[in-house]
C-alpha positions as CSV (number, residue, x, y, z in Angstrom):
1,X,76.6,103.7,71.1
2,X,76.8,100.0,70.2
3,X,79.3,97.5,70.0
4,X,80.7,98.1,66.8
5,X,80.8,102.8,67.6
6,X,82.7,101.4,70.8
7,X,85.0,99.2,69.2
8,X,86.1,102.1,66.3
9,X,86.5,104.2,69.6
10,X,89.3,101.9,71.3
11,X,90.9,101.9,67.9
12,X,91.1,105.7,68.1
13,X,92.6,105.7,71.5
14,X,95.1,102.7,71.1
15,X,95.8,104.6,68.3
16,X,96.3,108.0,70.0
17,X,98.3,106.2,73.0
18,X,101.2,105.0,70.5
19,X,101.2,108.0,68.7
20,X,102.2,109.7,72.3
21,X,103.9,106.9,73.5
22,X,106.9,107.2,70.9
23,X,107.1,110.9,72.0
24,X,107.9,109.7,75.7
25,X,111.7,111.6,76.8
26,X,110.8,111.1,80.4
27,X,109.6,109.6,83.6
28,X,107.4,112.9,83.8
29,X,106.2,112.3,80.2
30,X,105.1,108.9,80.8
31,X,103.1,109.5,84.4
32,X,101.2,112.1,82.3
33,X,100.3,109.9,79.5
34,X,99.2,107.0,81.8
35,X,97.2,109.8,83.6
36,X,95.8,110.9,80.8
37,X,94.7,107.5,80.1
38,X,93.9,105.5,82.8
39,X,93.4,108.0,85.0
40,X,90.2,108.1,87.0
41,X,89.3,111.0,84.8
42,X,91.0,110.0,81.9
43,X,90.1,108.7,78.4
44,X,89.4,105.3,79.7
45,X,86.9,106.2,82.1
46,X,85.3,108.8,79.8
47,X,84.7,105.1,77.8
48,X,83.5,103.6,81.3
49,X,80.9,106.4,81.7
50,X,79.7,105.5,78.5
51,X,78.3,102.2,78.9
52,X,74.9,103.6,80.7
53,X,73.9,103.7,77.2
54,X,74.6,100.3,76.0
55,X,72.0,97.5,76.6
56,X,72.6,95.6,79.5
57,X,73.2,92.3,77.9
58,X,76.1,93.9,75.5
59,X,77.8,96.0,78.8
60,X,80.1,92.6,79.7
61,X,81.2,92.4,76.2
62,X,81.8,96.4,76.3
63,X,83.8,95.9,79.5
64,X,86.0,93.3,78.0
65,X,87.3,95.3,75.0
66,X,87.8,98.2,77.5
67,X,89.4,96.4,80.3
68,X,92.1,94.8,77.1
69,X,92.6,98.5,76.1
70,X,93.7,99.2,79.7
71,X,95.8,96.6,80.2
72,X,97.4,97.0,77.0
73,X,98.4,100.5,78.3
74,X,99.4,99.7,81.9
75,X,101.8,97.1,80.2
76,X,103.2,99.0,78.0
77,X,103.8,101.8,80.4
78,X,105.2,100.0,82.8
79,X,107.7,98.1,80.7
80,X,109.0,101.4,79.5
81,X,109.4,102.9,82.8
82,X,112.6,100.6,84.0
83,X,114.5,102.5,81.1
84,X,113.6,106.1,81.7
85,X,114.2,105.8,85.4
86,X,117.4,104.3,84.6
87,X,118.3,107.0,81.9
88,X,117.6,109.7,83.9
89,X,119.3,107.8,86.9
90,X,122.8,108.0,84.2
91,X,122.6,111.6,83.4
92,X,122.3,112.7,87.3
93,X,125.5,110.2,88.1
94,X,127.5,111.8,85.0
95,X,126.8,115.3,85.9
96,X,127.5,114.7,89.6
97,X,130.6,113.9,92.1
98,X,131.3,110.5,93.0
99,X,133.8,109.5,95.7
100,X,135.5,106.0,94.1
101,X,136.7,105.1,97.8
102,X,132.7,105.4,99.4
103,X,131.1,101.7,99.8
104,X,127.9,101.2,99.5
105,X,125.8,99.4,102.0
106,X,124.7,96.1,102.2
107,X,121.6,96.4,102.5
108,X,119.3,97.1,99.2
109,X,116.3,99.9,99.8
110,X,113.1,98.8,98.4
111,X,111.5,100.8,96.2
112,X,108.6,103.4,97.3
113,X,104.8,102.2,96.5
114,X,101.4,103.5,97.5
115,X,100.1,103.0,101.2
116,X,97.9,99.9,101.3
117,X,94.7,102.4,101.5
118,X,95.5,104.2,98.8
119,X,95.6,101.0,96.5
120,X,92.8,99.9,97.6
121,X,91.2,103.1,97.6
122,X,92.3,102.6,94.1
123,X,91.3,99.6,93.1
124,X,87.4,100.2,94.3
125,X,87.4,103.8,91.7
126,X,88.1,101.1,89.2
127,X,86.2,97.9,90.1
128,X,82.9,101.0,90.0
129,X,84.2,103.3,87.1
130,X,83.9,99.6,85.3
131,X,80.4,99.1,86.9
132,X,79.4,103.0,85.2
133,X,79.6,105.2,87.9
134,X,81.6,108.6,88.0
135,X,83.9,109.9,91.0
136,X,83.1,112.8,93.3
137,X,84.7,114.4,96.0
138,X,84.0,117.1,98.2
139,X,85.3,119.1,101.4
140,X,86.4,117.8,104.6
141,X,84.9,120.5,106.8
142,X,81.4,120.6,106.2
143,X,78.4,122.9,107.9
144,X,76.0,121.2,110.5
145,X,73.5,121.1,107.3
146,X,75.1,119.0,105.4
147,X,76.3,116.5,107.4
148,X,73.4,115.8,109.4
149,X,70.1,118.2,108.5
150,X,70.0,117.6,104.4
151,X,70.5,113.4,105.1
152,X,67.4,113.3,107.8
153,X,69.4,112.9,110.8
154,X,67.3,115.0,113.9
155,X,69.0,117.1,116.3
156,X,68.5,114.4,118.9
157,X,70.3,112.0,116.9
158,X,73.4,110.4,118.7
159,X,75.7,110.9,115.8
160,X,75.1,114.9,116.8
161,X,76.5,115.1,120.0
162,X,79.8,116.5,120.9
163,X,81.3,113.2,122.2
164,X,81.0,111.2,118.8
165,X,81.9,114.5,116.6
166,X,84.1,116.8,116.3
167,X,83.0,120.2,115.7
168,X,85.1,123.3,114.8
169,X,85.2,126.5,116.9
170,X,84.1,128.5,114.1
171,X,81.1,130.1,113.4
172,X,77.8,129.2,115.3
173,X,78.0,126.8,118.4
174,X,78.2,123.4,116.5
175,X,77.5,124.2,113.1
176,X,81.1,123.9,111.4
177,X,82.3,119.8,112.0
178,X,84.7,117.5,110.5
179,X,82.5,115.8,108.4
180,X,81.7,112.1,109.7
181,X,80.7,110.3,106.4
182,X,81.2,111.0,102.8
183,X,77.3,111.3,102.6
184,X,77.6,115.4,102.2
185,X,79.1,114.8,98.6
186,X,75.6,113.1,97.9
187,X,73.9,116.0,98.7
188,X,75.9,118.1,96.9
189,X,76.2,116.3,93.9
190,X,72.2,116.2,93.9
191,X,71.7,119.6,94.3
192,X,74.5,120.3,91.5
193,X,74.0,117.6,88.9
194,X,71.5,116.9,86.4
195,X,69.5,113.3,86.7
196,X,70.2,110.7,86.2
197,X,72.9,109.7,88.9
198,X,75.5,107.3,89.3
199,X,78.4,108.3,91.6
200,X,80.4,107.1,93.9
201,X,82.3,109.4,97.0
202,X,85.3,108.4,98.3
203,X,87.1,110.4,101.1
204,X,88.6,110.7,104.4
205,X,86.0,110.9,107.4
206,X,86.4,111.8,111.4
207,X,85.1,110.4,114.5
208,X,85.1,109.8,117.9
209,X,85.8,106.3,118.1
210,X,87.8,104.3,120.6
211,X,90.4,102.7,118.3
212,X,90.5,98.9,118.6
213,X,91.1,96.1,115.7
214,X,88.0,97.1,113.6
215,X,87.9,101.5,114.3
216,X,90.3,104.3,114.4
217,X,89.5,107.7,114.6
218,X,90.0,109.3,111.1
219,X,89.8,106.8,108.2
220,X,88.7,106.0,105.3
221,X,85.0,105.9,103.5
222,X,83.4,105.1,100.2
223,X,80.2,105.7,99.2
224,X,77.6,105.5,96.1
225,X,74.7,107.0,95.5
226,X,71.9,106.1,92.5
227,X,68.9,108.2,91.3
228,X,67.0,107.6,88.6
229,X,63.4,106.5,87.6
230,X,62.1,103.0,88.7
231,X,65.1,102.5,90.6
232,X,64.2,99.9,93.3
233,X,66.0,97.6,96.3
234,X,66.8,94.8,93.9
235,X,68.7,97.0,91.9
236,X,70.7,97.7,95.6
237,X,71.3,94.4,96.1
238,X,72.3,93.5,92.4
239,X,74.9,96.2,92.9
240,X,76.2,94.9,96.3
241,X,76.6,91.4,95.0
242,X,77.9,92.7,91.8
243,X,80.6,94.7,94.1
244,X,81.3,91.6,96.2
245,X,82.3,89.3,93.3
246,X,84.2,91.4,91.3
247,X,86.2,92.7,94.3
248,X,86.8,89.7,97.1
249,X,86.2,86.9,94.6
250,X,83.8,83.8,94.4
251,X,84.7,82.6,97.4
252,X,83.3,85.1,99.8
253,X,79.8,85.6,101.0
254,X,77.8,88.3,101.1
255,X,74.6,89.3,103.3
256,X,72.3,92.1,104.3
257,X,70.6,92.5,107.4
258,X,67.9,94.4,108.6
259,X,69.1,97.8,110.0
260,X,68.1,101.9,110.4
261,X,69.6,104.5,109.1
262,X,67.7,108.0,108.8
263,X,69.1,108.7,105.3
264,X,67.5,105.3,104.0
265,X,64.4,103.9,104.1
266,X,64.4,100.6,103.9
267,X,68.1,100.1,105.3
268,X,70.1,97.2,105.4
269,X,73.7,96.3,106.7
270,X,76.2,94.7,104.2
271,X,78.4,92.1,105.9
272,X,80.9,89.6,104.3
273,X,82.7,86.5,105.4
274,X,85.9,87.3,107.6
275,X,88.9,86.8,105.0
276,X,90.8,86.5,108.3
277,X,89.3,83.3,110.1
278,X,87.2,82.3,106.6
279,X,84.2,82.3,108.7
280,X,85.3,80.5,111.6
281,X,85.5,82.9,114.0
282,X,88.1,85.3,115.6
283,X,89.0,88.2,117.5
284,X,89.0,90.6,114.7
285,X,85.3,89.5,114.0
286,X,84.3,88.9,117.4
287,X,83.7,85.3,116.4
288,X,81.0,85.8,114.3
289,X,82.7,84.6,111.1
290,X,81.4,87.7,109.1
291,X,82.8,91.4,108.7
292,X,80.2,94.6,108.7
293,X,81.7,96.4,106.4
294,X,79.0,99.1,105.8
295,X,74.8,100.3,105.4
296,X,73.1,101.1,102.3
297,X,69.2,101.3,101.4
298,X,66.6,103.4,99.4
299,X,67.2,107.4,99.7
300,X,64.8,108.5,101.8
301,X,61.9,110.8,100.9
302,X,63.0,113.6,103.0
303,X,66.4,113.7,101.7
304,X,65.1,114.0,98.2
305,X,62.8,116.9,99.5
306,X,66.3,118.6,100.5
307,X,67.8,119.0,97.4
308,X,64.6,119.4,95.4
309,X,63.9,115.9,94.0
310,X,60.7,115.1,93.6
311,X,60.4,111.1,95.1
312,X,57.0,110.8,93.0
313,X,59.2,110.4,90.0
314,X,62.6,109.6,91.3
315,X,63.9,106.9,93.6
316,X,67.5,105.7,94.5
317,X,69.5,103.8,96.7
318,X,73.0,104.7,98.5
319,X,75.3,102.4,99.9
320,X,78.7,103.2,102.3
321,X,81.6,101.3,102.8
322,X,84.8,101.5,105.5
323,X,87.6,101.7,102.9
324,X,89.7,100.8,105.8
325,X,87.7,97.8,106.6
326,X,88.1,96.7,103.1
327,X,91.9,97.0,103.1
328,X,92.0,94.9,106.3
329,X,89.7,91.9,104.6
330,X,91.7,92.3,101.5
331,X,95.4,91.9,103.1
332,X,94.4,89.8,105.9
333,X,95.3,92.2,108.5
334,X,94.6,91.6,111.8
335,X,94.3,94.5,113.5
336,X,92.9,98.2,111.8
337,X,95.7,100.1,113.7
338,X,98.4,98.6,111.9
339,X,97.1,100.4,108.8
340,X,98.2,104.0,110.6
341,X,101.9,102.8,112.0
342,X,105.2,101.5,109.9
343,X,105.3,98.0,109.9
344,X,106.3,97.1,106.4
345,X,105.9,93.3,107.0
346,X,102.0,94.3,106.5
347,X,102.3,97.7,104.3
348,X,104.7,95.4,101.8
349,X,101.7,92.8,100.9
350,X,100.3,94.9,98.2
């Protein structure tokens, strides 16, 4: 596909949208049209996936006449939805009783949105859909296998024990767990799709931490994974600062640092300024001035030798990233717990 193939596509889909759009009776109508769209699996992305095949110095272009398609349709849709909530508001107050002498309260409700998590959730499928990567998910429960055994993690690992997991009383002693990390879906996706790979696996993840400002105990993970030929750590870091920029901005700093993990080899630690204290130290980053907010490194040999990939020919890095964390740098909340109670003076920031 070039430039030009891309550009008669958007036509085609702008095209297709209006044609839709003008059929639109309903709330319902419209939420299915967006999600046809500019869902995460809709027409859009399909576009997104696309771009793999473009050269890299024509992808930002590609992005831009995507990204104007997009916006075009989120305006559009929601302009129109003010008038088919309010329509459909009128036909449920004409066919219903109403009391002339009831007086309505003072106070005005606000209307319902999306949990701060799930926005940013969100927002981070889009920011990486635009960067070419698909979405995978996979199941919470997962066998002792895959959680630790397929990703190079040894019985004698910490991360195994009964205090920092929690494991299911089904089957085998400790072989059914809660999984603790999105890093499964890697394995399965390797094992169950064709190379080359560029995914990304958000998802909800358990452990046994001691909840303070910066942990809870279930929350919230992200994860990416890359295989292909002559795929190397500057390709990691490219992608890290890439992810940086687009998402926090210019202003924040990125860094890696040395670290092990038994799924990577080499393995670094991805930290960014605190967007609480802007670097100059606080509780919430134990007056550091920076924010862990995840590890990432090359795919080690041995988990290629899991699911059958020959490391000879194929490399690949992974990444993972708290999406908790990044809700609590994004919104400039101080404490991680507040993301789990009802405190609307933070959950209303979005």
């Amino acid at each position: 596909m070039d430039i030009d193939q891309l550009q008669d596509l958007v036509k085609q889909l702008s095209t297709e949208f209006d044609s839709r759009f003008i059929k639109v009776e309903s709330v319902g109508d419209l939420d299915l049209l967006a999600s046809d769209f500019t869902g995460k699996k809709g027409k859009v992305a399909g576009i997104y996936r696309q771009l793999g095949g473009l050269e890299a110095s024509l992808r930002p272009k590609a992005g831009e006449i995507i990204n104007e398609l997009r916006d075009r349709i989120d305006r559009v849709v929601a302009e129109a939805r003010p008038d088919l909530v309010n329509r459909e508001r009128s036909m449920v107050l004409a066919s219903s009783f109403s009391d002339p002498t009831a007086r309505p309260g003072r106070d005005r409700i606000s209307s319902a949105r999306s949990h701060l998590v799930t926005r940013t959730r969100m927002q981070l499928e889009d920011t990486f859909i635009g960067m070419g990567f698909s979405v995978e998910e996979g199941p919470e429960v997962e066998s002792e296998w895959y959680n630790f055994e397929a990703l190079n993690i040894p019985k004698f690992h910490p991360a195994r024990d009964g205090q920092d997991s929690f494991y299911l009383n089904y089957g085998a002693d400790n072989s059914v767990l809660l999984r603790t990390h999105t890093s499964p879906v890697q394995i399965r996706v390797m094992q169950n799709q064709s190379l080359p790979i560029y995914a990304i696996m958000p998802g909800r993840v358990f452990r046994r931490d001691t909840a303070d400002a910066r942990h809870t105990v279930g929350f919230h993970q992200i994860e990416g994974l890359v295989v292909d030929r002559g795929i190397n750590f500057g390709h990691l870091a490219g992608t890290i600062e890439a992810f940086t920029q687009s998402y926090f901005g210019p202003d924040i700093k990125s860094r890696l640092r040395p670290a092990y993990f038994p799924f990577t080899e080499p393995s670094a630690e991805f930290e960014v300024t605190c967007t609480i204290c802007r670097g100059s130290g606080c509780r919430t980053c134990s007056s550091t001035g920076w924010i862990e907010l995840g590890g990432c490194g090359m795919v080690h040999p041995n988990v290629f030798s899991a699911v059958g990939i020959d490391s000879e020919v194929y490399s690949g890095f992974a990444f993972g990233f708290g999406i908790d964390r990044l809700t609590q740098m994004r919104y400039e909340i101080p404490d991680m717990r507040i993301l789990t109670e009802n405190d609307l003076r933070y959950l209303s920031r979005a």
